[in-house]
N, C-alpha and C positions, 0 to 999 in steps of 0.2 A: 424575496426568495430565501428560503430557510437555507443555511451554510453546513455545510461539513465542517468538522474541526477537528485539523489534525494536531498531533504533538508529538517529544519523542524526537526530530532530530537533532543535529547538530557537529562537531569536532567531536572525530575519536580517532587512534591511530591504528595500522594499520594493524590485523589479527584481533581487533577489538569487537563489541557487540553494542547495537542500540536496539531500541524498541518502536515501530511507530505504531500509533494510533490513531483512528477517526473514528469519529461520533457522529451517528446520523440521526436526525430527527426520525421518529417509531414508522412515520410511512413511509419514508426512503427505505429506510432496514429492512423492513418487515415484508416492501412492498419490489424488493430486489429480486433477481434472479439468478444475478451474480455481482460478486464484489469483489474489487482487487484493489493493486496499488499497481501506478508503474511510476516509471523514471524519464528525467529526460536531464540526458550531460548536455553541459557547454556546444555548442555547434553540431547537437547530435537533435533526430526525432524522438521524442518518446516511445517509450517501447515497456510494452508489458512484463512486468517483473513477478506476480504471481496472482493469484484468483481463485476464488473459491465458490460454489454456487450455494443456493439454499440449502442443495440435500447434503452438502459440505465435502464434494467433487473438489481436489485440489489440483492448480496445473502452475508450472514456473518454466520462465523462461532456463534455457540449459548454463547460462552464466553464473546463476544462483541456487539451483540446482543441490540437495547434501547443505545448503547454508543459510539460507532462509525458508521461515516456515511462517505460512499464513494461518487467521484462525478468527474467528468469529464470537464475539460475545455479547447472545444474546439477551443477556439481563442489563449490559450497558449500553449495548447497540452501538459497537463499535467494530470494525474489522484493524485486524492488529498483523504488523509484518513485525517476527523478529528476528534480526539481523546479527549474524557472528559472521567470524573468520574475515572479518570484513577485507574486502582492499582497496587500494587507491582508484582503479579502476570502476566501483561503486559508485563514486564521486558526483553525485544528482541533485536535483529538487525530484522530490519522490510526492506523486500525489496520489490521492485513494479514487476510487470511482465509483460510483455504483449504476449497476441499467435495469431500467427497470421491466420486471414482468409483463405488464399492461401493453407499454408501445414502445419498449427496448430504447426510452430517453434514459439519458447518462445524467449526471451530474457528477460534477468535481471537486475536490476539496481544493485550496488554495495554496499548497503545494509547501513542503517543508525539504529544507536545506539539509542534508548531510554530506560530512565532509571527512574523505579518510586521509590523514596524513601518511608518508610511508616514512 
């Protein structure tokens, strides 16, 4: 099965910015409905952090809200979360997702670590 490939997190402190990224192979992208990224903290369920659809329909959870902004590029086929004001409370493996159009199957990317210091 073809992988998502995220990049992009990591250590930053707190009021800092990252960027993340994933890559989809062209039928996952292409063949999307919608794409996001969510999060899942230590002892916590994952929860949807923001999503975009094909027609490029934006929706974010109210925590992130004014502080990250999702966005799509379609010449790398990647969907991109960028991340300011960051806070401690951020503090995830953040992974991307996509569903697809056809029969609303997900696929996930393998999840990347960010860490806000305060």
């Amino acid at each position: 099965q073809e992988q998502l490939v995220e990049s992009g997190g990591g250590l930053v402190q707190a009021g800092g910015s990252l960027r993340l990224s994933c890559e989809a192979p062209a039928y996952i992208f292409f063949g999307a409905k919608i794409m996001g990224w969510y999060r899942q903290a230590p002892g916590k369920q994952r929860e949807l952090v923001g999503s975009i659809t094909n027609g490029g329909l934006t929706n974010y959870a109210d925590a992130v809200k004014g502080r990250f902004t999702i966005s799509r590029d379609n010449v790398k086929k990647q969907v991109i979360l960028q991340m300011s004001s960051l806070k401690p409370e951020d503090t995830a493996i953040f992974y991307c997702n996509f569903k697809s159009r056809m029969n609303d199957a997900e696929r996930w990317g393998q999840g990347t670590q960010v860490t806000v210091s305060s």
